[in-house]
N, C-alpha and C positions, 0 to 999 in steps of 0.2 A: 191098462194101468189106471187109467182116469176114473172109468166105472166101479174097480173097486172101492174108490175114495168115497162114492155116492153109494153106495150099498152098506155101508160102513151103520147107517142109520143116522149120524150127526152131523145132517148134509148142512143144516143152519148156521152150525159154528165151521164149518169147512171155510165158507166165504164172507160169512160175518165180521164188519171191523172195518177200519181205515185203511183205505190204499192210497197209491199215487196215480193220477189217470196224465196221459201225455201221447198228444195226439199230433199230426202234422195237419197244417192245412195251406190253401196258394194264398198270396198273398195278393195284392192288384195289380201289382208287379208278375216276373217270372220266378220271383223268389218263394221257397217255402217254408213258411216258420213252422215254429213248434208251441203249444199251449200245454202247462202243466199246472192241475188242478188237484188238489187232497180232496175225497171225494169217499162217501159214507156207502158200504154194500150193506144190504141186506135180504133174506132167501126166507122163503114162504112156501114148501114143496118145490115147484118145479119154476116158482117165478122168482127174477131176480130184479131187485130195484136200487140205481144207483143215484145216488145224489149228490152235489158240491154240496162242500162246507164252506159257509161266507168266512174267510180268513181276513178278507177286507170289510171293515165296519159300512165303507162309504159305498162299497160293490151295492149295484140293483139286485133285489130280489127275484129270484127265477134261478140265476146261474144255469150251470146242466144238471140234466135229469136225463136218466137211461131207464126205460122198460124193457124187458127181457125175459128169456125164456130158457133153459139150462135141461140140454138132454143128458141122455146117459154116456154120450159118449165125451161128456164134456165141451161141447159145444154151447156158446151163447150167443142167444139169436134176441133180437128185438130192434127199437125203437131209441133217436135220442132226441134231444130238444134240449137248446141252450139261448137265453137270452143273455145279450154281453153287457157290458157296463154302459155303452152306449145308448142302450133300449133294441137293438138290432135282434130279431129273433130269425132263427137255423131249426132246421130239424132234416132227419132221415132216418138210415137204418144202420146197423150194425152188425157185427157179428166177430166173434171172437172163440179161438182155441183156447181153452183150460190147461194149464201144466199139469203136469203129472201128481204133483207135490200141489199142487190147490194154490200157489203162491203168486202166480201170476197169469195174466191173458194177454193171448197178442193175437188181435186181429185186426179190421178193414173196419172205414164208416162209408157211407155215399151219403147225397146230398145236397140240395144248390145252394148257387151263392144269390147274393143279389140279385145279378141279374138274371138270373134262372137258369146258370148252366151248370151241368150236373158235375160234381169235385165228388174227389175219391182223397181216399188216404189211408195212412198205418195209425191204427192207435192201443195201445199198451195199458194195460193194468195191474198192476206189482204193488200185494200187499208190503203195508209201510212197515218197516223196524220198527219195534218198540223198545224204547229206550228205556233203559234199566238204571234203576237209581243207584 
């Protein structure tokens, strides 16, 4: 189902656009939160690049950034990096299942924390409603 949406030829507008990204991570505690970011896609052939949008004026420059890679079978694969408001900078990998409908992802990240132990989690991408005037 998925590959047909990419053979379609208008793989660019497929994924093109604002979504919601919402991810879990541990916290220094046993507790695990949740981060939810609006967050800009854009598709280039087979590469896919995701970016935050500073909705906070006072937020650091960097936020997250996802590199990636988008097979046929809907699969996205790559790379993330997030500096926080703190100046704290993260990175690792990613990977994510494609809906059927192009409308959302939901996959895994890995990653260290601090102190260099390796965190896993769910993280979700669900293009945003547009709201209709």
């Amino acid at each position: 189902m998925v590959l047909a949406l990419f053979r379609a030829g208008d793989t660019a507008q497929t994924l093109k656009g604002i979504w919601i990204s919402e991810y879990e991570y541990p916290s220094t505690g046993d507790e695990t939160l949740w981060a939810r970011d609006t967050v800009r896609i854009r598709k280039m052939g087979r590469r896919v690049w995701v970016t935050g949008i500073m909705e906070n004026k006072k937020a650091k420059p960097g936020g997250l950034r996802l590199k990636c890679l988008l097979d046929s079978r809907g699969t996205i694969s790559g790379t993330w990096a997030e500096q926080t408001a703190d100046g704290r900078s993260y990175h690792g990998v990613v990977q994510f299942s494609l809906s059927a409908a192009g409308e959302k992802a939901t996959g895994m990240w890995v990653g260290y924390d601090g102190t260099h132990k390796v965190n896993a989690g769910r993280w979700t991408l669900a293009r945003k409603a547009e709201v209709k005037a």
